[in-house]
PDB file of N, CA, C and O in Angstrom:
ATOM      1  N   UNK A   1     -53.718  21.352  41.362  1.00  0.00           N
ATOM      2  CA  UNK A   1     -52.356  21.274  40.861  1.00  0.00           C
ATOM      3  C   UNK A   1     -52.238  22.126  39.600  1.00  0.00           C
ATOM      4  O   UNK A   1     -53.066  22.056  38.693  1.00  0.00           O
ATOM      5  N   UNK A   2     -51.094  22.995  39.578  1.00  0.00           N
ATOM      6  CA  UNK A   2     -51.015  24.105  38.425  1.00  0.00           C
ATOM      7  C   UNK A   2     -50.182  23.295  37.523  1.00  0.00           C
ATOM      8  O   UNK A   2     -49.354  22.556  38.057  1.00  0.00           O
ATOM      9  N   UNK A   3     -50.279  23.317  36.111  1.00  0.00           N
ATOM     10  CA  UNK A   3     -49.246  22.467  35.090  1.00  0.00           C
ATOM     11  C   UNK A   3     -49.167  23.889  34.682  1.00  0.00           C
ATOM     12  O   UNK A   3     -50.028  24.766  34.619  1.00  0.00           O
ATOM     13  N   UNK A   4     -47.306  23.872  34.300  1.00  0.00           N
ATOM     14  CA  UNK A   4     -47.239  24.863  34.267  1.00  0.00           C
ATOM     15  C   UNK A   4     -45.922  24.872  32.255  1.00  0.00           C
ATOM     16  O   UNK A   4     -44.707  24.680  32.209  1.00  0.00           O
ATOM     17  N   UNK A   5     -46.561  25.067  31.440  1.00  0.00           N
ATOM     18  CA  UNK A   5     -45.993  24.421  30.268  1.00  0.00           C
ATOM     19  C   UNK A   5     -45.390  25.605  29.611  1.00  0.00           C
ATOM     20  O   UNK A   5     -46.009  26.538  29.098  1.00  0.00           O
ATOM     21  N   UNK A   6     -43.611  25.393  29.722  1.00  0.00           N
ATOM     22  CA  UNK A   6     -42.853  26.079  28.535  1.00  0.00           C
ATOM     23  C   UNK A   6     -43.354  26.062  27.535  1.00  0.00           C
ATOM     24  O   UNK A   6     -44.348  25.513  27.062  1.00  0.00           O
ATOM     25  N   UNK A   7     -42.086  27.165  26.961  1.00  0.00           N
ATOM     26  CA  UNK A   7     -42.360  26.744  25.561  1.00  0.00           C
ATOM     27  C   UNK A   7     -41.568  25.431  24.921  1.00  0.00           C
ATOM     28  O   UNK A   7     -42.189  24.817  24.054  1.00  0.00           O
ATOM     29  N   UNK A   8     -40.545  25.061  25.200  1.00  0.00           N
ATOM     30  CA  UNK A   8     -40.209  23.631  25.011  1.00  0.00           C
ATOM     31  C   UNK A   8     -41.060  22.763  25.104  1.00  0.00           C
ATOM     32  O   UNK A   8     -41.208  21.814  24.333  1.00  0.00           O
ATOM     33  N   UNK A   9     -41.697  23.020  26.067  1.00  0.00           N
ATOM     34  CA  UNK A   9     -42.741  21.655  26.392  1.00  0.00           C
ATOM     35  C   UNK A   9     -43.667  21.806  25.195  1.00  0.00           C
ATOM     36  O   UNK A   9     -43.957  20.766  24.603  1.00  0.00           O
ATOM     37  N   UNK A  10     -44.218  23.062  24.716  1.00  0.00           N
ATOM     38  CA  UNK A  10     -45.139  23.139  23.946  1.00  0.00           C
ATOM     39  C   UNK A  10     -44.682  22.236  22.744  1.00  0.00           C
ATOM     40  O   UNK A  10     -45.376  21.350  22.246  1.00  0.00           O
ATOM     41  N   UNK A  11     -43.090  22.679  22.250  1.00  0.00           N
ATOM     42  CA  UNK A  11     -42.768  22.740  21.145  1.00  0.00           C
ATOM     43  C   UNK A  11     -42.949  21.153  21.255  1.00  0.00           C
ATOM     44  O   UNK A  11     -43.684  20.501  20.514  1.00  0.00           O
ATOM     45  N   UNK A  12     -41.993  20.514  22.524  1.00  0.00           N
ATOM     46  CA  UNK A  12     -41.987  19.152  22.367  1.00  0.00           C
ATOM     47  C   UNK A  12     -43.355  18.116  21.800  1.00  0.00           C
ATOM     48  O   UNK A  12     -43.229  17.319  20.871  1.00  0.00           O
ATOM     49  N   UNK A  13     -44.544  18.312  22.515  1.00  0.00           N
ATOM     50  CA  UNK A  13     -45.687  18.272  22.304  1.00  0.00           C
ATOM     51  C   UNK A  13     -46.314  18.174  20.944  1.00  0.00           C
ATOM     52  O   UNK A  13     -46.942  17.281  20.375  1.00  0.00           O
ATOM     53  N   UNK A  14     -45.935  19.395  20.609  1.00  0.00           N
ATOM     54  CA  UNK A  14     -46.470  19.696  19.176  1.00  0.00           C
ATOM     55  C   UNK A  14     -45.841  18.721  18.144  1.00  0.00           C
ATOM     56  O   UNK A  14     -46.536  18.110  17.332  1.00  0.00           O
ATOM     57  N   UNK A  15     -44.743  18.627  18.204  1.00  0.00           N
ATOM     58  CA  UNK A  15     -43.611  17.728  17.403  1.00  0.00           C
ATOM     59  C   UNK A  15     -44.278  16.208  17.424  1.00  0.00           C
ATOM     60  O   UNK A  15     -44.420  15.504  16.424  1.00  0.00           O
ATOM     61  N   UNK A  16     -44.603  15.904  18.594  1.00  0.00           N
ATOM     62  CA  UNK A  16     -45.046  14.279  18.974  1.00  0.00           C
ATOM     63  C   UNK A  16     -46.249  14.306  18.314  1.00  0.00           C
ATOM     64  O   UNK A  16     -46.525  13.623  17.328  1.00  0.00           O
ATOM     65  N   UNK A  17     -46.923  15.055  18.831  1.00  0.00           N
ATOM     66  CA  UNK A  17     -48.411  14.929  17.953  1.00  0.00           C
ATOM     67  C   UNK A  17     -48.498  14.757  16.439  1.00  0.00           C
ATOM     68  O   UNK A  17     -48.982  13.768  15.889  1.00  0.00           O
ATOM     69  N   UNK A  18     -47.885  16.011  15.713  1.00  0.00           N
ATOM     70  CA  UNK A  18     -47.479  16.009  14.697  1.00  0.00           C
ATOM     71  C   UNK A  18     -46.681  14.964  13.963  1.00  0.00           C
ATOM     72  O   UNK A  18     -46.823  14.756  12.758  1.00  0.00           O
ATOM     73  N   UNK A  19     -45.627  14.155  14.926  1.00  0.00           N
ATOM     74  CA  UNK A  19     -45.134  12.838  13.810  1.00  0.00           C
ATOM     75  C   UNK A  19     -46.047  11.626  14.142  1.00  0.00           C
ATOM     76  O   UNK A  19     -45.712  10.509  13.749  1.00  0.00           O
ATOM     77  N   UNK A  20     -47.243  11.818  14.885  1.00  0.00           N
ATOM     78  CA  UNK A  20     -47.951  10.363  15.476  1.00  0.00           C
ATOM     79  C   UNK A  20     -48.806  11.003  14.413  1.00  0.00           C
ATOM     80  O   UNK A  20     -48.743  10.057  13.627  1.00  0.00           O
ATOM     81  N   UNK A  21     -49.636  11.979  13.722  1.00  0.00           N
ATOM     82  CA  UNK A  21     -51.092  12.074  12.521  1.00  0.00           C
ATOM     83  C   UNK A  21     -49.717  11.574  11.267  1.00  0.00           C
ATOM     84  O   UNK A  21     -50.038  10.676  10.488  1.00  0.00           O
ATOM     85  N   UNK A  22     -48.641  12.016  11.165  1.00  0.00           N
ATOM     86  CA  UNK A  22     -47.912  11.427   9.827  1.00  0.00           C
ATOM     87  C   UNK A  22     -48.218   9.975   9.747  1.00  0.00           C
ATOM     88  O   UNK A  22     -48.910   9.297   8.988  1.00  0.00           O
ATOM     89  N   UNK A  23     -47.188   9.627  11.175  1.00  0.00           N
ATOM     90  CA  UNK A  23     -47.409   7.827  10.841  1.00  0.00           C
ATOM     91  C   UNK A  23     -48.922   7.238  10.461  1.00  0.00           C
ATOM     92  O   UNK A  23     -49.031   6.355   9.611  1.00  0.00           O
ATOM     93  N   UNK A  24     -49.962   7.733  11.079  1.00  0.00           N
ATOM     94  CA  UNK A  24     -51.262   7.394  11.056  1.00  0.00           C
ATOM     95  C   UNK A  24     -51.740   7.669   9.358  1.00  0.00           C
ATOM     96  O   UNK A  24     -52.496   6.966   8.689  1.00  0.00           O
ATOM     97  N   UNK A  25     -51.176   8.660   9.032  1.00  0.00           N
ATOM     98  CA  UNK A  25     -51.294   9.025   7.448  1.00  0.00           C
ATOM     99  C   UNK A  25     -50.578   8.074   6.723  1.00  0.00           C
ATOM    100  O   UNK A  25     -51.049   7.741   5.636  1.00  0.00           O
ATOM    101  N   UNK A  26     -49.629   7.615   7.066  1.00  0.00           N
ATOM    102  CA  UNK A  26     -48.746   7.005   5.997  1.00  0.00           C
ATOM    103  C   UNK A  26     -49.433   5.750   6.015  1.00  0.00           C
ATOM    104  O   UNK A  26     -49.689   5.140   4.977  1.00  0.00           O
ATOM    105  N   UNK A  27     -49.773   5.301   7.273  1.00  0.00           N
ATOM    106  CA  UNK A  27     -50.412   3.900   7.485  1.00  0.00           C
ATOM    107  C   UNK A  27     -51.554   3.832   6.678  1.00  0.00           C
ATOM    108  O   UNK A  27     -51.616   2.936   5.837  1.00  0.00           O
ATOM    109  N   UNK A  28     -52.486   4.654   6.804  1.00  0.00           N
ATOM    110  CA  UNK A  28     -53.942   4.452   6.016  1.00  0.00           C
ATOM    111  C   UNK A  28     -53.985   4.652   4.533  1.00  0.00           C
ATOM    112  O   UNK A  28     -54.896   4.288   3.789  1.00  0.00           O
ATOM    113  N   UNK A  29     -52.712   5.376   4.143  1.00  0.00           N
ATOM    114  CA  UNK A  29     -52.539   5.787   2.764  1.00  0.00           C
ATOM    115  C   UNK A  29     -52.068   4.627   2.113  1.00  0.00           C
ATOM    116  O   UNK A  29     -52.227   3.472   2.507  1.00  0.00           O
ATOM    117  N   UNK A  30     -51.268   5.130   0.727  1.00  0.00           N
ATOM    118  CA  UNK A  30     -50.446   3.803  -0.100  1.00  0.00           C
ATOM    119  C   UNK A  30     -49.302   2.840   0.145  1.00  0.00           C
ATOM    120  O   UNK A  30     -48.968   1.781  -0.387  1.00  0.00           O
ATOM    121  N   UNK A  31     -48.624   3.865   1.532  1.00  0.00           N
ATOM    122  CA  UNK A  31     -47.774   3.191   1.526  1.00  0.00           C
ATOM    123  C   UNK A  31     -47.972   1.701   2.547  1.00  0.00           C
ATOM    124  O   UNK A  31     -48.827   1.597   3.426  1.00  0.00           O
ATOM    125  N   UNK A  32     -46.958   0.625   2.175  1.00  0.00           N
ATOM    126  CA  UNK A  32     -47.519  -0.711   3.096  1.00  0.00           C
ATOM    127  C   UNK A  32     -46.305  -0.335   4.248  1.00  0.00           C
ATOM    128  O   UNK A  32     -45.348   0.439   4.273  1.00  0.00           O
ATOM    129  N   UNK A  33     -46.881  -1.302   5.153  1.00  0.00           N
ATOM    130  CA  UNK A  33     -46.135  -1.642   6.639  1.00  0.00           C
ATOM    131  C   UNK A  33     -44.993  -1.436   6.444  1.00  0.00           C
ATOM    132  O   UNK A  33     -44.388  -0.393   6.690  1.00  0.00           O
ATOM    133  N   UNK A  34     -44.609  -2.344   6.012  1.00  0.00           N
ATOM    134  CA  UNK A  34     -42.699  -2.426   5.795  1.00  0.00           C
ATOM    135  C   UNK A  34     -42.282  -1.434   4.922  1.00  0.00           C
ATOM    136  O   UNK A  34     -41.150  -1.611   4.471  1.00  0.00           O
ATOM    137  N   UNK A  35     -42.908  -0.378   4.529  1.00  0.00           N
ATOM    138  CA  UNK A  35     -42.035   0.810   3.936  1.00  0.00           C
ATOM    139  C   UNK A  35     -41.337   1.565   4.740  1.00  0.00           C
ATOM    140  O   UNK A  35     -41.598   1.699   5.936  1.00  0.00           O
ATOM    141  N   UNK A  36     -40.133   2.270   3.974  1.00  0.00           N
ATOM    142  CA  UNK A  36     -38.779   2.466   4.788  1.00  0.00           C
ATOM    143  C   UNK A  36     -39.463   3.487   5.499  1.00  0.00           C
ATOM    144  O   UNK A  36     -39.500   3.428   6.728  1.00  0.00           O
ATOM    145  N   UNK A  37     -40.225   4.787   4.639  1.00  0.00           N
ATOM    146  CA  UNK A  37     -40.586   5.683   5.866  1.00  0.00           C
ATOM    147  C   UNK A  37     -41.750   5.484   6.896  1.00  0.00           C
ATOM    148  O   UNK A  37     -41.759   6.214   7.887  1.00  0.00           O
ATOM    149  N   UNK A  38     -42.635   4.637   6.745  1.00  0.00           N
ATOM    150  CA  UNK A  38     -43.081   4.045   8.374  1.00  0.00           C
ATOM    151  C   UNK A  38     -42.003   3.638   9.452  1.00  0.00           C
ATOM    152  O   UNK A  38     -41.970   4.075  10.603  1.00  0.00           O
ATOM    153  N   UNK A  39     -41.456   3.069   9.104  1.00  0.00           N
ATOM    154  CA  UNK A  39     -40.264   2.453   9.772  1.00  0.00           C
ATOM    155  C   UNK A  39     -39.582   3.671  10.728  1.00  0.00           C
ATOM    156  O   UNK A  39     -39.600   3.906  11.936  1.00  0.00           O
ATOM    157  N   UNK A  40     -38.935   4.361   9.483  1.00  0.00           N
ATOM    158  CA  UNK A  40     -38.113   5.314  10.354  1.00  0.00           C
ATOM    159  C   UNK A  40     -39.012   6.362  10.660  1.00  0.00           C
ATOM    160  O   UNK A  40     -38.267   7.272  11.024  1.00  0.00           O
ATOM    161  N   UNK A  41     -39.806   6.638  10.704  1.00  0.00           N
ATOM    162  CA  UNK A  41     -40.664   8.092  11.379  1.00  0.00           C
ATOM    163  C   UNK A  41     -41.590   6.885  12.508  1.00  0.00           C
ATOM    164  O   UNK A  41     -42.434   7.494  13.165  1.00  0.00           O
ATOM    165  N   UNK A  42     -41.561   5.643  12.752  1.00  0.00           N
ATOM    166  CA  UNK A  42     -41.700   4.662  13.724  1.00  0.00           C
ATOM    167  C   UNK A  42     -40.404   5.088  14.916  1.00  0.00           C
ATOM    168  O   UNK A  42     -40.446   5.693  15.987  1.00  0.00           O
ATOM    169  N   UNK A  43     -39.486   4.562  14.276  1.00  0.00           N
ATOM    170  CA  UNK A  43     -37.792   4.877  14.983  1.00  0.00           C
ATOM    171  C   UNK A  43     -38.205   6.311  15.823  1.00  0.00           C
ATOM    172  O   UNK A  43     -37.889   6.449  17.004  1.00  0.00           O
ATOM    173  N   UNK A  44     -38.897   7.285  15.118  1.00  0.00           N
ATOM    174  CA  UNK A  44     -38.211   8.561  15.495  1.00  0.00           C
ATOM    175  C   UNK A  44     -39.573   8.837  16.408  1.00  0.00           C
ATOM    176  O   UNK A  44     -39.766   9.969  16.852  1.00  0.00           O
ATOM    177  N   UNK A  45     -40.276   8.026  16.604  1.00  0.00           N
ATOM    178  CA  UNK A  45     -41.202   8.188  17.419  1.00  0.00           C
ATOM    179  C   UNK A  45     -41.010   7.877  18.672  1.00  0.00           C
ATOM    180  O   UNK A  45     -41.363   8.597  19.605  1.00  0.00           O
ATOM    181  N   UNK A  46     -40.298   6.517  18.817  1.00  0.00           N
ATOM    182  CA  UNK A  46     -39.818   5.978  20.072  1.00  0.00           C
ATOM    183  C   UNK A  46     -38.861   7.201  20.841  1.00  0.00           C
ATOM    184  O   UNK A  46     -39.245   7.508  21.969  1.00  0.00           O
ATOM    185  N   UNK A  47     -38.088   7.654  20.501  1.00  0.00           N
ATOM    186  CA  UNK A  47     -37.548   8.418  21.656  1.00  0.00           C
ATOM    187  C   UNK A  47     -38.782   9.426  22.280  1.00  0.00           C
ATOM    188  O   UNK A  47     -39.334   8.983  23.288  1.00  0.00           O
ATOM    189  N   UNK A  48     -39.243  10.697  21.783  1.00  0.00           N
ATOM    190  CA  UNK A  48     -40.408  11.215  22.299  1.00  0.00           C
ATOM    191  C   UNK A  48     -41.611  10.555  23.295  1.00  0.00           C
ATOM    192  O   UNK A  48     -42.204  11.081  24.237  1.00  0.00           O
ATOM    193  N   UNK A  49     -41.714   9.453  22.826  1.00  0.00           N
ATOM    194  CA  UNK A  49     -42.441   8.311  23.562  1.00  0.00           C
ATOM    195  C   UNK A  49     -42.320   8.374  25.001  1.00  0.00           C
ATOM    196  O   UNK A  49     -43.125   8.668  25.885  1.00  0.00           O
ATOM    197  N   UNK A  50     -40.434   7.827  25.012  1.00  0.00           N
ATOM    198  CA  UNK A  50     -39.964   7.844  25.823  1.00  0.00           C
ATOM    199  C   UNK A  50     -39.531   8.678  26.998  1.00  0.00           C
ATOM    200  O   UNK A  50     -39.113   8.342  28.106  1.00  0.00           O
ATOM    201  N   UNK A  51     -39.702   9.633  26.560  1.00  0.00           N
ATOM    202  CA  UNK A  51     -39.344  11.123  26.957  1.00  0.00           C
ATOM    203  C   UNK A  51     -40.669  11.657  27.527  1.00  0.00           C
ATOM    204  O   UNK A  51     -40.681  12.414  28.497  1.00  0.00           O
ATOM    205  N   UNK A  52     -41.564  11.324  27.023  1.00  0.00           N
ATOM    206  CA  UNK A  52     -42.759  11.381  27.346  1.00  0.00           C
ATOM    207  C   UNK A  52     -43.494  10.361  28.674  1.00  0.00           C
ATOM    208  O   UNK A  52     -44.323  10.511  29.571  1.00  0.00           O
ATOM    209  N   UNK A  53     -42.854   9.582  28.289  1.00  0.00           N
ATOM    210  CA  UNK A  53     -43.254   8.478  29.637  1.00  0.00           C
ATOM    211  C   UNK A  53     -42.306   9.108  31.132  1.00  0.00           C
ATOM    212  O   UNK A  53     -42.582   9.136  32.331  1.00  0.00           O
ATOM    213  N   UNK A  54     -41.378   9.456  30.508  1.00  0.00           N
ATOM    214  CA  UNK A  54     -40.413   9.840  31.998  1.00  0.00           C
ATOM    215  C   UNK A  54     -40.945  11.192  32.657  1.00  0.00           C
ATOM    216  O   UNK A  54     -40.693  11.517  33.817  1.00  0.00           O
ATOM    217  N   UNK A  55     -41.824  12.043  31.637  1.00  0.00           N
ATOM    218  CA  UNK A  55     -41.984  13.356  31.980  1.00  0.00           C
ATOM    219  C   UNK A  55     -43.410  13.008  33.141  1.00  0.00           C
ATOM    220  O   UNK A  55     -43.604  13.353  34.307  1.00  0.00           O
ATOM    221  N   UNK A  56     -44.175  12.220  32.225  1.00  0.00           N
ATOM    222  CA  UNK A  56     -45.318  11.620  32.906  1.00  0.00           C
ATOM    223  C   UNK A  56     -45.555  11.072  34.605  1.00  0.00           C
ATOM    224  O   UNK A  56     -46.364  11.270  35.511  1.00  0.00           O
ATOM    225  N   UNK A  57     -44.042  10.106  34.322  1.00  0.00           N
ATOM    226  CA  UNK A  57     -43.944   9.710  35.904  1.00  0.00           C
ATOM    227  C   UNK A  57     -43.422  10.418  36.823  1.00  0.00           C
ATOM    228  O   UNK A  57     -43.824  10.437  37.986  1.00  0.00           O
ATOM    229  N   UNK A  58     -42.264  11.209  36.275  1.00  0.00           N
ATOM    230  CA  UNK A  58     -41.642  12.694  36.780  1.00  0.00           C
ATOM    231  C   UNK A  58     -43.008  13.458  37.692  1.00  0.00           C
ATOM    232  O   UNK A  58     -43.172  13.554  38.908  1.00  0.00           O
ATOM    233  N   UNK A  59     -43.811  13.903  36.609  1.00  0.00           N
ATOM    234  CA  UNK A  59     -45.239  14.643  37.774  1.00  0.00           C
ATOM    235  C   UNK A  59     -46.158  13.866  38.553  1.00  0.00           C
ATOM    236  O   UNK A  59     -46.776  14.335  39.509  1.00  0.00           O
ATOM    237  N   UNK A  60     -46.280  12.316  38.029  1.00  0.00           N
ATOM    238  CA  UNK A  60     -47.233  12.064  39.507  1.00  0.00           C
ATOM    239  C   UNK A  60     -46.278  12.044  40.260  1.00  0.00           C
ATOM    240  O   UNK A  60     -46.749  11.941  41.393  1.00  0.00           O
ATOM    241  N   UNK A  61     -44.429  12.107  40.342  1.00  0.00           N
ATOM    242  CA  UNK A  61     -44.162  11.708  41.455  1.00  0.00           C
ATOM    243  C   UNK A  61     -44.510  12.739  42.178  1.00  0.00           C
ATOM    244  O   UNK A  61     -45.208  12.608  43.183  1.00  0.00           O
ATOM    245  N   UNK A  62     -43.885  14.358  41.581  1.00  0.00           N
ATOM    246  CA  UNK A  62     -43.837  15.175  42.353  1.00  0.00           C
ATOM    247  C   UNK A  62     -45.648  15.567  42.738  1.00  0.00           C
ATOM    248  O   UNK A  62     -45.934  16.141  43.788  1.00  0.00           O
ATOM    249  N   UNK A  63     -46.490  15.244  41.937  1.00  0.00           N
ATOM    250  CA  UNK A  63     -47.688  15.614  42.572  1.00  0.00           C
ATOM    251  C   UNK A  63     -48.153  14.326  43.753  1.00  0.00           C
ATOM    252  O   UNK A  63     -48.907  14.578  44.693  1.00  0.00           O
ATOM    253  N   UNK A  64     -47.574  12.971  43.515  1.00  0.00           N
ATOM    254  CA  UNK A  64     -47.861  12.459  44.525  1.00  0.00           C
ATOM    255  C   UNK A  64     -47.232  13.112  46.101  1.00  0.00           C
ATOM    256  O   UNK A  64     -47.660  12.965  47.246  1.00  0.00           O
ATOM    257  N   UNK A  65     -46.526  13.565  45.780  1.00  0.00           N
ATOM    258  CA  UNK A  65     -45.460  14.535  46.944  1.00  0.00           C
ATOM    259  C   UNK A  65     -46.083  15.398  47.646  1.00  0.00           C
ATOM    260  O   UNK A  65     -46.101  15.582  48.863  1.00  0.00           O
ATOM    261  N   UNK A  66     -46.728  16.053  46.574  1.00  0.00           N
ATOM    262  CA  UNK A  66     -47.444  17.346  47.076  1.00  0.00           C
ATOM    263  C   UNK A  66     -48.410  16.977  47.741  1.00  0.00           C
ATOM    264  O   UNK A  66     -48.609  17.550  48.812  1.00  0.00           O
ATOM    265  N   UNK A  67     -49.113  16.138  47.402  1.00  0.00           N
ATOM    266  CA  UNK A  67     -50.355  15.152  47.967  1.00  0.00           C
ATOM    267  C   UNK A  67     -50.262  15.126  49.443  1.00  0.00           C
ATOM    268  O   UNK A  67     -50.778  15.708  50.397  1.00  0.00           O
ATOM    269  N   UNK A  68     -49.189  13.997  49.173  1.00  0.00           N
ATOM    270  CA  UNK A  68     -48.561  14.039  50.455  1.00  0.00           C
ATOM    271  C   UNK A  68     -48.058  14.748  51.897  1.00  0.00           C
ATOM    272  O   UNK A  68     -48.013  14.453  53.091  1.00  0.00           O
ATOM    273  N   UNK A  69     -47.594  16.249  50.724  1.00  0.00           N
ATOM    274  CA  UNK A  69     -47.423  17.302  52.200  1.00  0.00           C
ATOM    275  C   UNK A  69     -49.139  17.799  52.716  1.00  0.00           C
ATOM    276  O   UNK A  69     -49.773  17.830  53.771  1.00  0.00           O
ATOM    277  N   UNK A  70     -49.374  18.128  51.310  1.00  0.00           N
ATOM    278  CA  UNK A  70     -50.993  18.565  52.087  1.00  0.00           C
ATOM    279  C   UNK A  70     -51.085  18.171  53.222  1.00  0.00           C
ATOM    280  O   UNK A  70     -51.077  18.892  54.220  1.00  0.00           O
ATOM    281  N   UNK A  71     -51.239  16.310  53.186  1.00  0.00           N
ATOM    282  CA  UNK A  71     -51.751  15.480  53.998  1.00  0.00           C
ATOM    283  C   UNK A  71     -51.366  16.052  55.408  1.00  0.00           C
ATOM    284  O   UNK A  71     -52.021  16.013  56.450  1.00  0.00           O
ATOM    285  N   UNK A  72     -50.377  16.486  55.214  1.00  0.00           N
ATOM    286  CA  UNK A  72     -49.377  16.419  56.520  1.00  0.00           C
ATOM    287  C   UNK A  72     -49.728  17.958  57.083  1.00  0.00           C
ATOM    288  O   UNK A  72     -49.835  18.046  58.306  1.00  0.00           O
ATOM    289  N   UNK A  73     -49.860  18.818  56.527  1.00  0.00           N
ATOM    290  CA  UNK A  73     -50.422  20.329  56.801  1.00  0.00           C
ATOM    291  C   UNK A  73     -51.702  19.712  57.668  1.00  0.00           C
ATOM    292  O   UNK A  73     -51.671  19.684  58.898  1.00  0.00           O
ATOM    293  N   UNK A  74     -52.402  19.406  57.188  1.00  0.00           N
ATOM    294  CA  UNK A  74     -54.217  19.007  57.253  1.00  0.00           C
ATOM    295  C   UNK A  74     -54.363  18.476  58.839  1.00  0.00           C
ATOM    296  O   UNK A  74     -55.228  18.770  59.665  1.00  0.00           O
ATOM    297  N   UNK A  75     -53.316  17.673  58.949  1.00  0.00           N
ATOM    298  CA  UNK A  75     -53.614  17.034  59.860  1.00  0.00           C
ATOM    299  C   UNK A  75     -52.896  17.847  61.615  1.00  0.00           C
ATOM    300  O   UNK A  75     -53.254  17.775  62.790  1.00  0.00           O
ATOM    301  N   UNK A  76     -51.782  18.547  60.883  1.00  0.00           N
ATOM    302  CA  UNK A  76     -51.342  19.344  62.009  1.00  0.00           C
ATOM    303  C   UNK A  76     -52.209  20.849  62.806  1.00  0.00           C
ATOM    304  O   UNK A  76     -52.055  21.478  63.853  1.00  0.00           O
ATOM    305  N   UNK A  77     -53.236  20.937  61.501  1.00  0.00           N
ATOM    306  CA  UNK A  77     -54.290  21.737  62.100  1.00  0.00           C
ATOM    307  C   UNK A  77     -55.316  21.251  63.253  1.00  0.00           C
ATOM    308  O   UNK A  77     -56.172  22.023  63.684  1.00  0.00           O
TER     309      UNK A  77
END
């Protein structure tokens, strides 16, 4: 299976990664739990998350698909 990654995708990627080492920084550093910017760079994590989970199930579907036609080639030989 070829993954085949824009540059959106890159950018998207990069962005997620990049605000998940912040939160991880802010956490281990001075600031405590309930500070406002954990919180909201928390907030702003959840959508990407999310976006991320749909992209995720998005390709096994279509690679379960593909799977699937193989199957169906394979067997008509």
């Amino acid at each position: 299976m070829k993954i085949i990654c824009t540059n959106a995708d890159i950018l998207f990627y990069f962005i997620f990664i990049f605000l998940t080492i912040v939160l991880l920084v802010l956490k281990i550093s001075k600031y405590k739990r309930n500070s406002k910017a954990v919180k909201v760079i928390k907030y702003i994590l959840a959508i990407p998350v999310v976006i991320l989970n749909m992209l995720i199930f998005d390709d096994l579907n279509i690679s379960l698909q593909l799977f699937k036609d193989e199957n169906k080639t394979d067997n008509k030989k």
